[in-house]
N, C-alpha and C positions, 0 to 999 in steps of 0.2 A: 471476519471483522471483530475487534478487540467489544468488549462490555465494559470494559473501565469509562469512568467519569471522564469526561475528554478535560483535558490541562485548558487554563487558560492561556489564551492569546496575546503577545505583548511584543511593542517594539525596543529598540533599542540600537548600540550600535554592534556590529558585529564583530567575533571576535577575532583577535591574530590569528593567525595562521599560526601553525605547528612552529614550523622554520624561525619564525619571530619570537616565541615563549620558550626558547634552550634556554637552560640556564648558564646565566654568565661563565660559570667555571668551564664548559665545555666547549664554549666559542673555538678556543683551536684544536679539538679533537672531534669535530665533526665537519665532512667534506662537503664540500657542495654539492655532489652526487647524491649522498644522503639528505641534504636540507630541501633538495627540491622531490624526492621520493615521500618524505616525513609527509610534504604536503599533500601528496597527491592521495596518500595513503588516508589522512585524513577526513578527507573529502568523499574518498572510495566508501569507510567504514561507517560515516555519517548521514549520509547518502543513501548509501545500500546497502550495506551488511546489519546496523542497526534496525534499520526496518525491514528487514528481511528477516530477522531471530524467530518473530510468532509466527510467520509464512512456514518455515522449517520447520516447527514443531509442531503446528495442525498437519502437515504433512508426513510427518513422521508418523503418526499415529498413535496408537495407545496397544494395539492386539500385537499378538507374534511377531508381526512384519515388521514393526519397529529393529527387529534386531538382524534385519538384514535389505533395509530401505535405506531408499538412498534418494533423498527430496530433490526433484529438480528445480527449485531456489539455489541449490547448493550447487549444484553440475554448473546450471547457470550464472554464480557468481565466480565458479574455478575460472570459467570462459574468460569474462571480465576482468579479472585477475591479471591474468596473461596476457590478455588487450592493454592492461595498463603497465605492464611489466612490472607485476608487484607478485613474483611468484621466484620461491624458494629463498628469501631475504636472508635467511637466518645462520645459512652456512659460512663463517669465517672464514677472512682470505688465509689465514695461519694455518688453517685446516686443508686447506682443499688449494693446490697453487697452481693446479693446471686450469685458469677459469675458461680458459675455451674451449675445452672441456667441458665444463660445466654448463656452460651458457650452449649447448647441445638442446639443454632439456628446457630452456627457458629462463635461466636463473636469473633473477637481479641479487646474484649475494655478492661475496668479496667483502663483507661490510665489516668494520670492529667491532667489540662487543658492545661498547660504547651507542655505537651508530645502531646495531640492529635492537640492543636494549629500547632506545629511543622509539622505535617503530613497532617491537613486542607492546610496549603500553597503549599505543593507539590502536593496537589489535586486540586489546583488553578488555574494552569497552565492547566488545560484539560477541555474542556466545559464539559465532560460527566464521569469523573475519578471521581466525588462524588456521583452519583447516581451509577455507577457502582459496588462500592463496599459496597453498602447503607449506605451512609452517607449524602444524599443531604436531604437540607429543602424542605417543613416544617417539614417532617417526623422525623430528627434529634431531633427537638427542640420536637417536637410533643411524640416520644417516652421516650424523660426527661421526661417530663409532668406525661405522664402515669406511669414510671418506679417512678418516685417521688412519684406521690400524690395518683396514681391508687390503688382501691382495690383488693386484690384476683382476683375476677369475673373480673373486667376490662382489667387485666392486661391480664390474658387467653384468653378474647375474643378479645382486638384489638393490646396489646404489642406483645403478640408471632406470631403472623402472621405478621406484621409488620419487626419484629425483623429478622422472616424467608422470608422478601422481596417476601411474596405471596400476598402481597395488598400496597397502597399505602393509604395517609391521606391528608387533609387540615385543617388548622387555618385560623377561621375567627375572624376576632375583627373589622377591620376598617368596618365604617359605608358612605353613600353615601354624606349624609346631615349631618354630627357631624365632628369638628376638634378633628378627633379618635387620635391624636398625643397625646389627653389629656386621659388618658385613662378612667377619670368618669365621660366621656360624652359621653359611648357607653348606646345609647339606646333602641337594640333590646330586647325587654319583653319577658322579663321568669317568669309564674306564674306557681303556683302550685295547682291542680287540682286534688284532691286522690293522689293517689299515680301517678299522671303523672306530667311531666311540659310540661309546652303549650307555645311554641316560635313562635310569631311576631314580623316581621320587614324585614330591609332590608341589608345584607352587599354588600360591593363588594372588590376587591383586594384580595379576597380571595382564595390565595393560593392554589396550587393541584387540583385545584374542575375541572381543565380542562380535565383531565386524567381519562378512566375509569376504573381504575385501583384502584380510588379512590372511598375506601368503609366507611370509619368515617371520619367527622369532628368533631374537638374539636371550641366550639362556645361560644364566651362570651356575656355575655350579663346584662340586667337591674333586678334584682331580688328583688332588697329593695328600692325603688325610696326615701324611707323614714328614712332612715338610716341618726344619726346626722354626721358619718366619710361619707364624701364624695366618698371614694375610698375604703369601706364596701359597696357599694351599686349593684356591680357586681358580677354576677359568672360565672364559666364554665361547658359546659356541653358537654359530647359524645353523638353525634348527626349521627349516620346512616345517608350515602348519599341519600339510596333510600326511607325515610321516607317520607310518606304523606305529601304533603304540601310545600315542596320545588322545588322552580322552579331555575333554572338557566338559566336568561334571556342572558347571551352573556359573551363572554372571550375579556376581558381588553387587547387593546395592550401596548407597552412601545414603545412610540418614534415612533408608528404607526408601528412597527412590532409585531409579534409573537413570534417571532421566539430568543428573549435577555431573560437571563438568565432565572434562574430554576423559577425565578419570572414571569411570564407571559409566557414560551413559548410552544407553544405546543411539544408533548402532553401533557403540566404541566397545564397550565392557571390559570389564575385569574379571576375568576367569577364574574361577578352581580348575587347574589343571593338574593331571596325574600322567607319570611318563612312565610306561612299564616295556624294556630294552628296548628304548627308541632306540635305532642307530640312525649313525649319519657318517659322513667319511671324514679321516683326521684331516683332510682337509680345510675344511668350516669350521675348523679352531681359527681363534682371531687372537693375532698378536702371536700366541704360544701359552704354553702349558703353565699356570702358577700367574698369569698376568690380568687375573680377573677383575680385583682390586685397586689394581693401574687403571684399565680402562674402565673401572667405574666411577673413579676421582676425577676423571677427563672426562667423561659423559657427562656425569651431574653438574660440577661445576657451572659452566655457559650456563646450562640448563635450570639451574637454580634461578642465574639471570633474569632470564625470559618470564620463568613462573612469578618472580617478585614484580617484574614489571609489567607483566600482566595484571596483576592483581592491584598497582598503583592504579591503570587504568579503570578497574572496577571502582577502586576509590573515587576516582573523578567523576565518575559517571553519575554515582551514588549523590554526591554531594550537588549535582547539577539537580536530580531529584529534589533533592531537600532543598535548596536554592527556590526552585521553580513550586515546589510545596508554602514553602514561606511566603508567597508572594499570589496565589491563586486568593483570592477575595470572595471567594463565597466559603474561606475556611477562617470563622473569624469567632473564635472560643472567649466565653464571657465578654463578649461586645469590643475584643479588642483584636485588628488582625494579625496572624499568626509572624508576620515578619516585625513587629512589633513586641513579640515576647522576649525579654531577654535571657533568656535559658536557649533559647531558640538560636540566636544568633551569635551567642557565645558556641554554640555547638558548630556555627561556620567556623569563626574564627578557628577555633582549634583543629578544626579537620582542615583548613587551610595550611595552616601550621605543620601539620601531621606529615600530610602528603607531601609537600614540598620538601622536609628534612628525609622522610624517607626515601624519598628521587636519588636525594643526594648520596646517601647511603647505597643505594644500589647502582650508582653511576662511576662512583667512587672505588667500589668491586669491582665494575667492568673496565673501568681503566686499568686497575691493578691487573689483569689479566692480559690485557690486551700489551702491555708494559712485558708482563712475562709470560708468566701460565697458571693455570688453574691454581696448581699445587701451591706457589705464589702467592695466593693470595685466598688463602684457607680462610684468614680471618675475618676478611673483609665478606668474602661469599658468605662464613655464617653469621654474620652480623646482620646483615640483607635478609637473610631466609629467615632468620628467627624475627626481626623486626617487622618486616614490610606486610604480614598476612597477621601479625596481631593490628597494625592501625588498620589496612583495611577493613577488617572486621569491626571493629571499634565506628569508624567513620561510616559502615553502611549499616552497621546498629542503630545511631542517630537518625540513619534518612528514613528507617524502615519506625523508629518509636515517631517522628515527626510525620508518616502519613497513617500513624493510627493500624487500625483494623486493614486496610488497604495495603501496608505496607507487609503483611504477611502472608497476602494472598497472590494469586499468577494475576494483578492487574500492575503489577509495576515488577521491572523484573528486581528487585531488592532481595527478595528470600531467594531467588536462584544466586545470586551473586555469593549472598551472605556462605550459604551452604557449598557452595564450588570454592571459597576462601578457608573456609574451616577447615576441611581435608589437608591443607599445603601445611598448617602446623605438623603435621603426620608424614606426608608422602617429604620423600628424596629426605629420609632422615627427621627424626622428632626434634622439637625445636629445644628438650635435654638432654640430647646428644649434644646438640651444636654449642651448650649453652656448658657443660661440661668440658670438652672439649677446648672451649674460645677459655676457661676459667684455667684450666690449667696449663695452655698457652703464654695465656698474660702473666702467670705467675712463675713459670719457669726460666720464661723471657725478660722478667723485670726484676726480681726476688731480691737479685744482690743489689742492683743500680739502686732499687728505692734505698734497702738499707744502708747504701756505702752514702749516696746522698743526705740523708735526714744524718747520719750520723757525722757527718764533714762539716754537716751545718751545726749541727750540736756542737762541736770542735770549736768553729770559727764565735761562737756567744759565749764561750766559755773563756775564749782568749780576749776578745772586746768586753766581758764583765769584769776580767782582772785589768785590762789596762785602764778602764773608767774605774776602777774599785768601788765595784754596785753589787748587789746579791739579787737574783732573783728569790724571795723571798716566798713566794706563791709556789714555786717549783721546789722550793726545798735545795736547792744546788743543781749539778751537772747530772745530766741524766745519760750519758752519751754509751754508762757502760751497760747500759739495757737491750744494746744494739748495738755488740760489737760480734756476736756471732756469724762464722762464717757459715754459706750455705754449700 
């Protein structure tokens, strides 16, 4: 039983339903089959996954066995999951096109990214409502992967167990010693050997590998050091946990805990791992030789998705906090109550504000993809990643300074949210990457149009001050030859 001050009690009317609060722009890109799932999911997460977050984690424990328990809250909301057919949402019809196939292991996916984005946020709100219903990374991003580029045999041996949450996975790419933000300066070596490939080197942040539950990694690495395309010179490969040769020296904390998001915490972890001549057979090459960098632009992509609208969800959550803070009456500073302070309230406003344009922004990316492909829609995905994990940050800043002292303790989940939000600046690329990137994008793309524009206009005032015979007098004259250089 929780020690926190219990909330006050309060009626009201209740609110819409999921299905009812899409935003206007999305009415016709989202199906009925989705609007009536949105519901059901929300009800599930509300319900039972939310209140179920501290049952997990006094169950988890604190000693060794945290990194290989496995809380029956959690078994038992997978059960319920399945009961309600909210399990495996996340896999795109674009991706995966045999769905009876799919629906083998239980699936209710098929969905756009649009439609599963919408259902990642309300599994946002629950520390454990994405792994519950199998949709939590890396395994998400990890089963695209497979379902994309996998052959036959791969998909049998690691998709369908996967897909049927009888094992779990990790992605390794970041390296210890290499700024892996750049992705053709991962240099753990994949050579080839007969019919084997032979991996040395070292990762670490490597996803899942904390969990034993975790039986393949998907592992990129250095395969053509000599390759003239710089970003041809990587590949991936499926990599058995318990293969010869790898060690997993220790699990990575975040913020000196374990215990923040699906990114480090046990039982998930983030390994230091060291591979001294793993083999494996060329087989469990995926895609082929030089296509590492392909199939990481196609993993992250969605997946950036998911992470941002997850993290709106925290935003919501955050803000119901502060909401429900403002308005508890035995919290009432210099004799006046807290929903009354106007700093207080202006801090709704604007997380109102916040959240809502960011929805849009990452709704707007998942259309753009759903339209084409990932690749498609570079710009929009890093506008999403770099914006959506600075407001929520910002917006569960507010809820955690508005409950004070309370707010940075485990009696509200605020500081877990806050610190599982901060990482996503970091992970799937820093947000001056994206921000470098989207900058030289814009300008390569727009360079000449602005200048050929401002300068046509400059044109057209020069022609309209001689036929009126006026001077701009302020401007000195025509300025038109300041900006006649071509690019």
């Amino acid at each position: 039983m929780s020690n926190a001050p219990p909330l006050p009690t309060a009626g009201g009317t209740p609110k819409r339903k999921a299905s009812q609060r899409l935003p206007p722009l999305v009415d016709g890109l989202v199906s009925q089959r989705a609007r009536d799932l949105l519901d059901v999911i929300e009800k599930w997460v509300d319900d039972e996954c939310i209140p179920s977050d501290a049952v997990y984690t006094a169950q988890l424990g604190t000693g060794d066995e945290r990194w290989n328990g496995h809380p029956p809250i959690l078994e038992d909301l997978k059960k319920r999951a399945r009961e309600l057919g909210l399990w495996n949402m996340f896999l795109p019809k674009n991706h995966y096109s045999n769905l009876n196939e799919y629906d083998r292991y239980g699936g209710a996916g098929g969905f756009t990214n649009v439609e599963y984005g919408l259902m990642a946020e309300l599994l946002g709100r629950s520390r454990i409502a994405s792994e519950a219903c199998n949709c939590a990374a890396p395994d998400t991003g990890n089963m695209e992967v497979i379902a994309r580029y996998g052959t036959p045999d791969q998909k049998k041996a690691w998709l369908a167990p996967l897909l049927a949450g009888e094992i779990r996975s990790g992605f390794l790419m970041t390296e210890p010693d290499k700024a892996s933000s750049d992705g053709s300066n991962i240099s753990l070596s994949i050579r080839q050997e007969g019919n084997d490939l032979v991996l040395n080197g070292s990762k670490w942040w490597s996803s899942g590998s904390g969990d034993d539950r975790c039986k393949i990694f998907i592992v990129m690495g250095l395969s053509d050091p000599n390759s003239s395309d710089r970003y041809k010179r990587q590949s991936m490969v499926l990599v058995p946990s318990n293969t010869k040769g790898i060690v997993v020296h220790r699990m990575l904390s975040v913020y000196g805990y374990d215990d923040v998001l699906t990114l480090g915490s046990a039982p998930h972890g983030h390994g230091h791992i060291t591979f001294d001549n793993v083999r494996v057979p060329v087989s469990n090459l995926l895609l082929g030789f030089g296509k590492g960098n392909e199939i990481m632009q196609g993993r992250l992509g969605p997946g950036r998705i998911h992470h941002a609208m997850r993290s709106i969800g925290s935003a919501e959550c955050a803000l119901e906090w502060m909401i429900a803070r403002l308005n508890d009456d035995r919290k009432i500073p210099f004799g006046i109550p807290l929903r009354e302070h106007g700093v207080l309230l202006e801090w709704v406003a604007k997380s109102r504000m916040e959240i809502d344009s960011a929805r849009l922004l990452v709704i707007n990316a998942a259309a753009k993809i759903d339209s084409g492909d990932a690749k498609a829609a570079l710009t929009e995905i890093a506008e999403a990643k770099v914006a959506v994990p600075r407001m929520a940050l910002e917006v569960i800043d507010r809820a955690v300074q508005a409950h004070g002292a309370m707010g940075v303790c485990q009696d509200t989940p605020l500081a877990y949210m806050w610190t599982r939000t901060r990482t996503l600046r970091i992970a799937d690329g820093p947000d001056e990457v994206h921000l470098n990137q989207m900058g030289r994008r814009e300008n390569r793309a727009r360079a000449q149009e602005c200048i050929d524009r401002i300068v046509d206009q400059k044109r057209r005032t020069d022609e309209l001050m001689a036929k009126y015979k006026v001077v701009d007098k302020q401007l000195g004259g025509s300025k038109v030859s300041g900006f006649k250089a071509k690019l």
